[in-house]
N, C-alpha and C positions, 0 to 999 in steps of 0.2 A: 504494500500500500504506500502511496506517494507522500509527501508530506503536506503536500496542498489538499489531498483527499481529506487527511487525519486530519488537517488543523480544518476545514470546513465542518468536517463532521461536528467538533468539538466546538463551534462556533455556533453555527447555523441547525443543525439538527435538533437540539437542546427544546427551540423556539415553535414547534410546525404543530403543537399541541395548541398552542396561543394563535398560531395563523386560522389552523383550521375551525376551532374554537367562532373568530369573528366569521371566516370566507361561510360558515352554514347562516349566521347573520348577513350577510351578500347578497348569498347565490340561493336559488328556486328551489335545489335540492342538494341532495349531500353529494351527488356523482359529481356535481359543478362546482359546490366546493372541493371538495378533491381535489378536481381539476384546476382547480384555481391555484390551490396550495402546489399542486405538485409542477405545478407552472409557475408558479415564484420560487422554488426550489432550484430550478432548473434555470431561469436566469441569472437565480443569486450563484449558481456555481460557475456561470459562464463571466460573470463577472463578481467574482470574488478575488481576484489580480485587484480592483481597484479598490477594496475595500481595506480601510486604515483601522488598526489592529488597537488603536486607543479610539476606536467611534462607537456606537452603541450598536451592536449588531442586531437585536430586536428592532429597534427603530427601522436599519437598513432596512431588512426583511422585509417588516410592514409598510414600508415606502416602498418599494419592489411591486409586493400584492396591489397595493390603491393602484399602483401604475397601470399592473395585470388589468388588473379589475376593470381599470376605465381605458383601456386599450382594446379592450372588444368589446368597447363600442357602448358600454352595461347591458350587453345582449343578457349577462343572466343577472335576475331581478331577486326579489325576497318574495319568498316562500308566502304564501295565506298560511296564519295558523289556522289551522280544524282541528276540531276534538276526534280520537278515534272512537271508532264505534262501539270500541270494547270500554272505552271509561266512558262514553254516554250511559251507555247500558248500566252500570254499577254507579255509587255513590262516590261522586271523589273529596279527596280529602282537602282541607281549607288549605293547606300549603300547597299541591296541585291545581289547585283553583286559581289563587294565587300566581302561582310561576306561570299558569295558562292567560291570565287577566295580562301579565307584565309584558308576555313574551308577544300578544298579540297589540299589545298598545307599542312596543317597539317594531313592529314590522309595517306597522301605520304611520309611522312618523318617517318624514321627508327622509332622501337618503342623507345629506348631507346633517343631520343631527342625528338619526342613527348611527351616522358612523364616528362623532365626535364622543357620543355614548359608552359605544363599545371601545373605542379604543381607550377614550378618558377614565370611564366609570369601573369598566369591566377587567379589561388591562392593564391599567393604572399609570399612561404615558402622562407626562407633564405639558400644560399648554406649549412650552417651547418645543416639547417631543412632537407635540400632536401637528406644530403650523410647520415641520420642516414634513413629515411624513404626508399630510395632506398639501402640501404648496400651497400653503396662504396663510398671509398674514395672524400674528398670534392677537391682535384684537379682534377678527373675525374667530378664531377658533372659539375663544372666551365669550363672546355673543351667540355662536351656535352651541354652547355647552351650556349656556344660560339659558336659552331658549327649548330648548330639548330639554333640559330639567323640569321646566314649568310646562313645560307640552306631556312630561310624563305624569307631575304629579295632580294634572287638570284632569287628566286618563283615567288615574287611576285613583282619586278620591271619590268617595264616596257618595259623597252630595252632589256631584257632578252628574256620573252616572245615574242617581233616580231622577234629575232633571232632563234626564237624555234620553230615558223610557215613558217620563210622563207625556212629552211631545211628540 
């Protein structure tokens, strides 16, 4: 094994849990993310010569993916949450209900604060990680993380929701 192999592995490998993690947040289904992931793999190895061994290699990564991602074109979109048929059928439980309420109030919000979401909230990148990874400005980031906060937690209170059934 080469040394560029072993030190990629060592670098880049570590991270495709956290790629793939957001790319099912992305992409329509999990084949696409895959494909997503395993296409920012495959770039970041083609171009791992130019990556600086004091830079954040997650960051790299995830800047890589966004590129992937909006390089074809956003031909793949975010998933519709739906219940499966088999926890209709049964009682589900207030944490399932839950995760089900969050995860479809995130797949309804614009791409570009979902994805300040996931990377910010869920990943834990810092605004200056998030404005180099997305290419824009770190006061647009902090306004779409501001924004996306208050678009979840509009979603996802309470009083909101019986005012959105009584109408």
């Amino acid at each position: 094994m080469s040394t560029r192999q072993d030190e990629f592995e060592r670098v880049a490998m570590p991270h495709t849990r956290s790629l793939l993690r957001v790319a099912r947040r992305l992409a329509c289904d999990r084949a696409a993310a895959e494909d997503l992931v395993q296409e920012t793999m495959l770039l970041a190895w083609r171009s791992f010569h130019q990556f600086r061994a004091d830079s954040n290699a997650r960051a790299w990564l995830f800047r890589i993916m966004m590129n992937a991602f909006h390089g074809r074109g956003r031909r793949i979109r975010v998933a519709p949450v739906m219940v499966p048929l088999a926890a209709a059928d049964h009682k589900i439980g207030t944490s399932s209900c839950e995760a089900l309420e969050v995860a479809q109030a995130l797949a309804e919000m614009a791409e570009e604060h979902r994805t300040v979401l996931l990377l910010g909230v869920v990943e834990g990148f810092t605004c200056r990680e998030l404005a180099e990874i997305l290419s824009v400005p770190i006061g647009t980031v902090m306004s779409r993380l501001s924004r996306a906060r208050q678009a979840m937690r509009t979603r996802l209170d309470p009083e909101t929701k019986c005012a959105e059934k009584e109408a």
